[in-house]
KOLVO-88171 format. One line per field, with one value per residue (C-alpha): residue number from 1; x, y, z. Coordinates in Angstrom, 1 decimal. Example, Ala and Ser with C-alpha at 12.3 -4.5 7.8 and 13.67 -1.06 7.14 Angstrom:
2
num c(1,2)
xx c(12.3,13.7)
yy c(-4.5,-1.1)
zz c(7.8,7.1)
% end
This chain:
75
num c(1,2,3,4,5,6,7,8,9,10,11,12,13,14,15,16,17,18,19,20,21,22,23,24,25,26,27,28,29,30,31,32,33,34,35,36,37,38,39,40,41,42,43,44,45,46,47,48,49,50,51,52,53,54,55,56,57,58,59,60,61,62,63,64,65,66,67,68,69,70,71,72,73,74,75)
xx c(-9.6,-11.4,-8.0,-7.5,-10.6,-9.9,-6.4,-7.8,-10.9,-8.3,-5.8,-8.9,-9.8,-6.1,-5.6,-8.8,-7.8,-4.9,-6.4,-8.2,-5.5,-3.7,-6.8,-6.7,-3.5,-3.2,-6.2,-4.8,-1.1,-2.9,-4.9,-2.0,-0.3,-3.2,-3.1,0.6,0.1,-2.1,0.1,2.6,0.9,-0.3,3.3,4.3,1.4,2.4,6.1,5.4,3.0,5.3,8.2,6.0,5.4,9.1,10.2,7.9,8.6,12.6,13.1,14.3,11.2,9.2,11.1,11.1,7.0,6.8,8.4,6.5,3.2,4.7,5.8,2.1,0.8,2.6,1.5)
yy c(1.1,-1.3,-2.7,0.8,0.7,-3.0,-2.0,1.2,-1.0,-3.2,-0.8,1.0,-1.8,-2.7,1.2,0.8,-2.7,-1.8,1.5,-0.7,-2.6,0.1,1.9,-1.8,-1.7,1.8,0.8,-2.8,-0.8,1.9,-0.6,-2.8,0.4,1.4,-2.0,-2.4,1.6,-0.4,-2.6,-0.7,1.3,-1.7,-2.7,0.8,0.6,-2.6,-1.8,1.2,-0.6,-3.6,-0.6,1.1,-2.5,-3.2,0.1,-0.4,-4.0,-2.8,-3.8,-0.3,1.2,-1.8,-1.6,2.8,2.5,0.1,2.5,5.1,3.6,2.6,6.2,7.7,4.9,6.0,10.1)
zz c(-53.8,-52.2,-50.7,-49.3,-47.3,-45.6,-44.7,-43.6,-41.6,-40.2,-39.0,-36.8,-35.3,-34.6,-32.9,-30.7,-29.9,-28.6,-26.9,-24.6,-23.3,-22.6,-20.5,-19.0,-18.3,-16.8,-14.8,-13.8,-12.6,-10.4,-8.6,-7.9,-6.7,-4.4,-3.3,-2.6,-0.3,2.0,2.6,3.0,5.6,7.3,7.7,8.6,11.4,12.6,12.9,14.5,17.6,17.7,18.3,21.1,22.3,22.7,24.4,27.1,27.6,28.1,31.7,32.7,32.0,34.1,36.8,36.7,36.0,38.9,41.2,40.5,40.7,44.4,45.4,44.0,46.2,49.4,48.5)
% end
């Protein structure tokens, strides 16, 4: 009986042992995966200013901006 009542002992602590590292874990993986959605928004910002950045800078749109700001000049 008294066998019964360590295995039983032991087996509890093994359960909420390994409850905890799974809360841990749960917790560890969703910050990771908030982490990485930064990022990736970040990126996705970045990309998206560096595409703005490139249109403009396309030689037919300087030379068609610079046009214009001389025909509102001579209105």
């Amino acid at each position: 009986m008294e066998q019964m009542n360590t295995i039983v002992t032991l087996l509890t602590i093994a359960v909420v042992l390994l409850s905890v590292v799974i809360i841990a874990l749960l917790v560890t993986v969703t910050v990771v995966l908030i982490k990485v959605r930064q990022v990736v928004d970040n990126i996705n910002a970045t990309t998206s200013n560096l595409a703005h950045a490139t249109e403009w800078l396309n030689p037919a749109k300087v030379f068609s901006e610079i046009v214009g700001a001389f025909r509102k000049l001579r209105k």
